[in-house]
Residue, then its C-alpha position, 0 to 999 in steps of 0.5 A: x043452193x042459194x045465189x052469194x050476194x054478189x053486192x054484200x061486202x067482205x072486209x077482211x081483218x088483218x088476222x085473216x090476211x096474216x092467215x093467208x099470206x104468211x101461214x106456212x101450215x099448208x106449204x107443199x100439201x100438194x107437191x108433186x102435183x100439176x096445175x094447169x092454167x088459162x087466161x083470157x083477156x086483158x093485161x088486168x088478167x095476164x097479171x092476175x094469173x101471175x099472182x095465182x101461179x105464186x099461190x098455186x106453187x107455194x101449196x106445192x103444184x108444178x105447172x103444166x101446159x098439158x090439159x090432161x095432165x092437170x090435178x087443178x084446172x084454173x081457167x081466169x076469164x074475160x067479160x069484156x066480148x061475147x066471144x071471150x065467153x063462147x071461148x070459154x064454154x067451148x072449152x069447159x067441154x074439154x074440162x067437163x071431159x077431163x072431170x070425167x076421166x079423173x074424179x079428183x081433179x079440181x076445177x076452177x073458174x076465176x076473173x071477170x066472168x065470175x063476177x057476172x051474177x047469171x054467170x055464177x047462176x049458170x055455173x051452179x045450175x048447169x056446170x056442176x063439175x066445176x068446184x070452185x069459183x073465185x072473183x076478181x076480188x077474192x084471189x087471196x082466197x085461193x089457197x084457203x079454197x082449194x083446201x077446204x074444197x067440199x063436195x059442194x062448189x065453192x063459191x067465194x065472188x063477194x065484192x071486196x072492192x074498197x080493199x087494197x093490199x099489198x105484199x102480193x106473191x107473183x109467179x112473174x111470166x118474164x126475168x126481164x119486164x114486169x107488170x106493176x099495178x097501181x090502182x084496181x077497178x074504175x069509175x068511168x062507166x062507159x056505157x058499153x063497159x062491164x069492168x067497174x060492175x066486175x073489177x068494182x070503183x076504182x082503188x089506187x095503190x099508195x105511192x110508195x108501196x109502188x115505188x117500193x115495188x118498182x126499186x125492188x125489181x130493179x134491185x131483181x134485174x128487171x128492165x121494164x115495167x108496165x104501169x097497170x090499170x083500167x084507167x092509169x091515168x086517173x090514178x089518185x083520184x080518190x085518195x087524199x094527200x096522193x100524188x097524181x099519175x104525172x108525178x108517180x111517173x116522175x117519181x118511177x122514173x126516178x127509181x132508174x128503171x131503164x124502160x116504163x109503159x102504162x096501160x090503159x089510158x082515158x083521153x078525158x083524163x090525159x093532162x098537159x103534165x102528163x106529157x110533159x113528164x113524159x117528154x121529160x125522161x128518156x127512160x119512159x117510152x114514147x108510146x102512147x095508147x090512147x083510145x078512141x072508140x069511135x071518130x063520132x062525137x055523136x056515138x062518143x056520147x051515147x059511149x059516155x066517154x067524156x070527150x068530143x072528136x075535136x077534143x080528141x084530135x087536140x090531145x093527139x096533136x098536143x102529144x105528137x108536138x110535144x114527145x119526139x117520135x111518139x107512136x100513138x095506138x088505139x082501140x075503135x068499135x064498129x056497130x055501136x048501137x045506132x052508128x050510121x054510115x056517116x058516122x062510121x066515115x067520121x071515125x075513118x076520117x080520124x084514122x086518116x087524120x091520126x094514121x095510128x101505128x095500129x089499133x085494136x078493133x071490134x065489133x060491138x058487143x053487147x054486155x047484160x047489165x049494161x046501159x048500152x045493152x038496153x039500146x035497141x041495135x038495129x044494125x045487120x051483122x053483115x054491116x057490122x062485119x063489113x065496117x070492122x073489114x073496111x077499118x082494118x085494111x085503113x088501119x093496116x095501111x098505116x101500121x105498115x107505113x109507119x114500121x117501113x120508116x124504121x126501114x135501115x135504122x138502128x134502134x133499141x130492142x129489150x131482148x125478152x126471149x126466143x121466137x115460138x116460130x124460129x128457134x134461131x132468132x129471138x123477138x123483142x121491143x124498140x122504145x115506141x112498142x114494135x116487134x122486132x125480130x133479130x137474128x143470131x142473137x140468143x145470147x142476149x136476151x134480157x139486154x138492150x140491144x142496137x138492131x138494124x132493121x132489115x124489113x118491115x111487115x105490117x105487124x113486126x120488124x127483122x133486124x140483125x145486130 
């Protein structure tokens, strides 16, 4: 079996498209059966997963939370960590398991890792009893995937990057906030960083097809979007007579959405009208992730990411001056090849500085492909593990400093759904992104809700209406 050109491009015709999308030939040709799904990762990859649900139910499966009660197995896969893969294969044993027991059930694997040439290469050598595999760039394929199966895998991972398209179906995980992209792929190519290898050169949406999106889940009851994209504020960049990040923001929040969020943000592209516009309106919330990666200038550099220590203590300053009662969280690596201990205390010294509301923290992991995979890494595991410890107890700290201020306050909470550890109470958000508990509330959920907060822990409030 010979390997897809991972690299060769596949243009798609607007018939084709019609094809997909509005062909209703093959509506229910597999109803009453189950799909089961998984996703590892990113937001990129929650809000994938929503769009394969919508494509999965319109030819007739019902979801199912139950591995062995599946017709389909789609697992939608992460290839930002090591771990994210070890995951995986632990539990293609369960599927290989299932295929076993049921002959007939489909299994699929999607997402990031599909993109991996040695992962497809793997795939087809070593796990045969998978039957389709699909990337990021080929979801709308699914359908036509699924009903052309043969008893050969299927294997559908060409890049499509300079294609956007619109009109996608969505099987939204919430009634109450929803994610909206607004550009796909990126050109920053950190040199750790697998995504533009497996997500491609960044695309953006056009505006207008964004703002459309945005008043029609206002007109649907929504009250909360998120921005998507691998580096939001970069959004526009590479198209002509488009607006910049700044100014869709404005016009988002023009469209009266109650609450707006974005993910992810670059420093090197965050701009002074950027935080103007945000200071701007009320209805888009004062939280900010901003990552960091490391305190280093030095180590910043070999990461390719575009700014020094100073220039990002700057920004965060500049940011915490201009927007009233901002949170600000990060995201750190420890272990990068050739970090020193002085190095790792500069990226300490940064969390002193900034006492973030939390952070997301890692171990280095090398990526195959990579420029920072061909560095040799000379630092022991236990090094790494003990930096990783160190930071997390700073940054814990500080997450619990920053929530106990919120201690006797009333704040906003959105509502979204009842706690998975107390069916008495129900969780959701204040504007700067805390988890909130309340009690003796299930009758508000989807509302905005005054919350008193009675408690503060490091990772989440209690409140009471």
């Amino acid at each position: 079996m010979n390997l897809p050109d991972l690299k060769k491009a596949r243009i798609r015709t607007d018939k084709e498209v019609e094809y997909i999308y509005l062909n209703d030939h093959y509506q229910k040709l597999f109803s009453g059966q189950k799909y089961f799904l998984k996703t590892y990762g990113c937001q990129m990859n929650v809000h994938d997963s929503e769009e394969i649900a919508a494509r999965l139910e319109s030819l007739g499966f019902n979801k199912t939370e139950v591995l062995e009660e599946a017709d389909i197995v789609i697992l939608n896969t992460c290839a930002i960590r090591e771990n994210a893969h070890d995951k995986l294969y632990g539990f293609l044993g369960r599927c290989k398991h299932l295929k076993k027991e049921k002959k007939d059930v489909i299994i699929g694997i999607c997402g990031c890792m599909a993109q991996e040439e040695n992962v497809v290469e793997e795939i087809m050598n070593k796990h045969q009893y998978i039957d389709i595999v699909f990337g990021t760039h080929n979801i709308y394929k699914l359908q036509d995937l699924i009903i052309n199966k043969k008893e050969k895998q299927n294997i559908e991972v060409y890049s499509c990057e300079g294609d956007v398209y619109e009109n996608v179906p969505y099987k939204r995980e919430s009634q109450v906030k929803a994610w909206v992209n607004i550009q796909y792929g990126c050109d920053k190519f950190c040199t750790y960083c697998i995504v533009p290898y497996t997500r491609g050169k960044q695309r953006s949406r056009k505006s207008q097809e964004i703002i459309k999106e945005v008043e029609e889940l206002v007109k649907n009851g929504y009250k909360e979007v998120t921005l998507l994209g691998q580096n939001v504020n970069a959004y526009g960049k590479e198209l002509k007579d488009e607006i910049n990040f700044a100014k869709l923001l404005e016009e988002v929040a023009k469209t009266g959405i109650e609450r707006i969020r974005f993910v992810t943000s670059h420093p090197w592209d965050f701009t002074d009208e950027m935080i103007e516009i945000i200071a701007k309106y009320d209805n888009i919330m004062p939280y900010i992730h901003l990552p960091l990666q490391s305190g280093s200038s030095k180590i910043l550099k070999l990461m390719g990411r575009r700014y020094t220590k100073e220039e990002y203590l700057t920004l965060y300053h500049k940011i915490k001056e201009t927007i009233p009662n901002v949170a600000i969280t990060t995201d750190i690596i420890v272990g990068f090849p050739n970090e020193t201990d002085e190095n790792f205390k500069e990226t300490l010294d940064v969390v002193n500085a900034c006492q973030f509301d939390s952070a997301f923290t890692f171990i280095y992991s090398p990526r195959e492909g990579t420029p920072a995979a061909k560095i040799e890494d000379k630092i022991p595991m236990e090094v790494k593990e003990e930096r990783l410890h160190k930071l997390n107890e700073l940054i814990n700290s500080y997450s619990l400093k920053a929530n106990q201020k919120y201690l006797g306050k009333t704040v906003k909470v959105l509502i979204e759904g009842v706690s998975e550890k107390d069916n008495t109470k129900v969780f959701g958000y204040t504007e700067t992104m805390k988890l909130v508990n309340v009690d003796n509330a299930c009758d508000k959920i989807g509302e905005i809700i005054d919350v008193k907060i009675t408690d503060a822990k490091s990772f989440s409030l209690d409140g009471k209406i």
